[in-house]
C-alpha positions in Angstrom: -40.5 -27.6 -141.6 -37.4 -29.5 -140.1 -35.4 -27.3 -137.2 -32.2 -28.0 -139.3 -33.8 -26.0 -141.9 -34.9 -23.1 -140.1 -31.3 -22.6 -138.7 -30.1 -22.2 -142.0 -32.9 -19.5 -142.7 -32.0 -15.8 -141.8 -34.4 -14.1 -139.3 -36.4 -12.2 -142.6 -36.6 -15.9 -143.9 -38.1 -17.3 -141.3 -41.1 -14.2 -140.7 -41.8 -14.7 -144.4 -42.6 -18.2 -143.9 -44.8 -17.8 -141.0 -46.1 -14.6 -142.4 -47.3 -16.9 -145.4 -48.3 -19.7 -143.1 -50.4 -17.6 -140.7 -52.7 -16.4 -143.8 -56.6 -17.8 -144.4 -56.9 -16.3 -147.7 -55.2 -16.6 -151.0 -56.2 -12.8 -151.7 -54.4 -12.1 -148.3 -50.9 -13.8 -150.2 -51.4 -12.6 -153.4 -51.4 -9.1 -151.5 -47.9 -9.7 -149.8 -46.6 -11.1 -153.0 -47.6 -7.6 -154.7 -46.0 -5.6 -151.9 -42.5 -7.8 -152.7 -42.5 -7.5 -155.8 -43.0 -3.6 -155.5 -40.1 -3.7 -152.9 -37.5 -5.5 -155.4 -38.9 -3.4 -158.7 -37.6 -0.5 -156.5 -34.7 -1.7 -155.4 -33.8 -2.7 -159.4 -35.1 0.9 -160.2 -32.9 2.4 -157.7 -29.8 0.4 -158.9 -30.0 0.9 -162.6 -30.5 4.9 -161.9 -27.1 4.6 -160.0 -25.9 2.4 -162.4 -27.2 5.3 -165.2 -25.4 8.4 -163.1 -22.3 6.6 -162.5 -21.6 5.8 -166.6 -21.6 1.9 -166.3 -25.0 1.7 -167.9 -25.6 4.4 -170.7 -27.4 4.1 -174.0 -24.3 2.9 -175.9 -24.6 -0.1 -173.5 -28.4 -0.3 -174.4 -28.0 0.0 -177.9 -25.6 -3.1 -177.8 -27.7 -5.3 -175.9 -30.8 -4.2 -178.4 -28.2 -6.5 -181.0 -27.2 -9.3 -178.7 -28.8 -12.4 -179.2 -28.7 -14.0 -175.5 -30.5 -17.3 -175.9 -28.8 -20.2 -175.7 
């Protein structure tokens, strides 16, 4: 990886590159990949509950995106 690059990484950028770099085994990847996705499904979780007790997602909103038809 070019310097330039890196300087334009944040510091949590850059340890999840080496952290995937440094790793012998695909299992050992697959394993970090597993633990991020848990991370951001929590994070999601946790913002649509707030999102749920503050009124700006209820289940009239639901219902109406049940009807939308969002492909372009």
């Amino acid at each position: 990886m070019q310097l330039n690059t890196l300087n334009t990484l944040n510091s949590s950028q850059v340890m999840l590159i080496q952290s995937f770099a440094s790793m012998d085994r695909q299992k050992d990847s697959e394993e970090l990949m597993d633990v991020l996705r848990l991370f951001y499904a929590k994070k999601l979780d946790e913002e649509m509950q707030q999102l749920w007790d503050d009124g700006t997602f209820n289940q009239e909103v639901l219902d109406e995106l049940r009807t939308q038809h969002l492909r372009a």
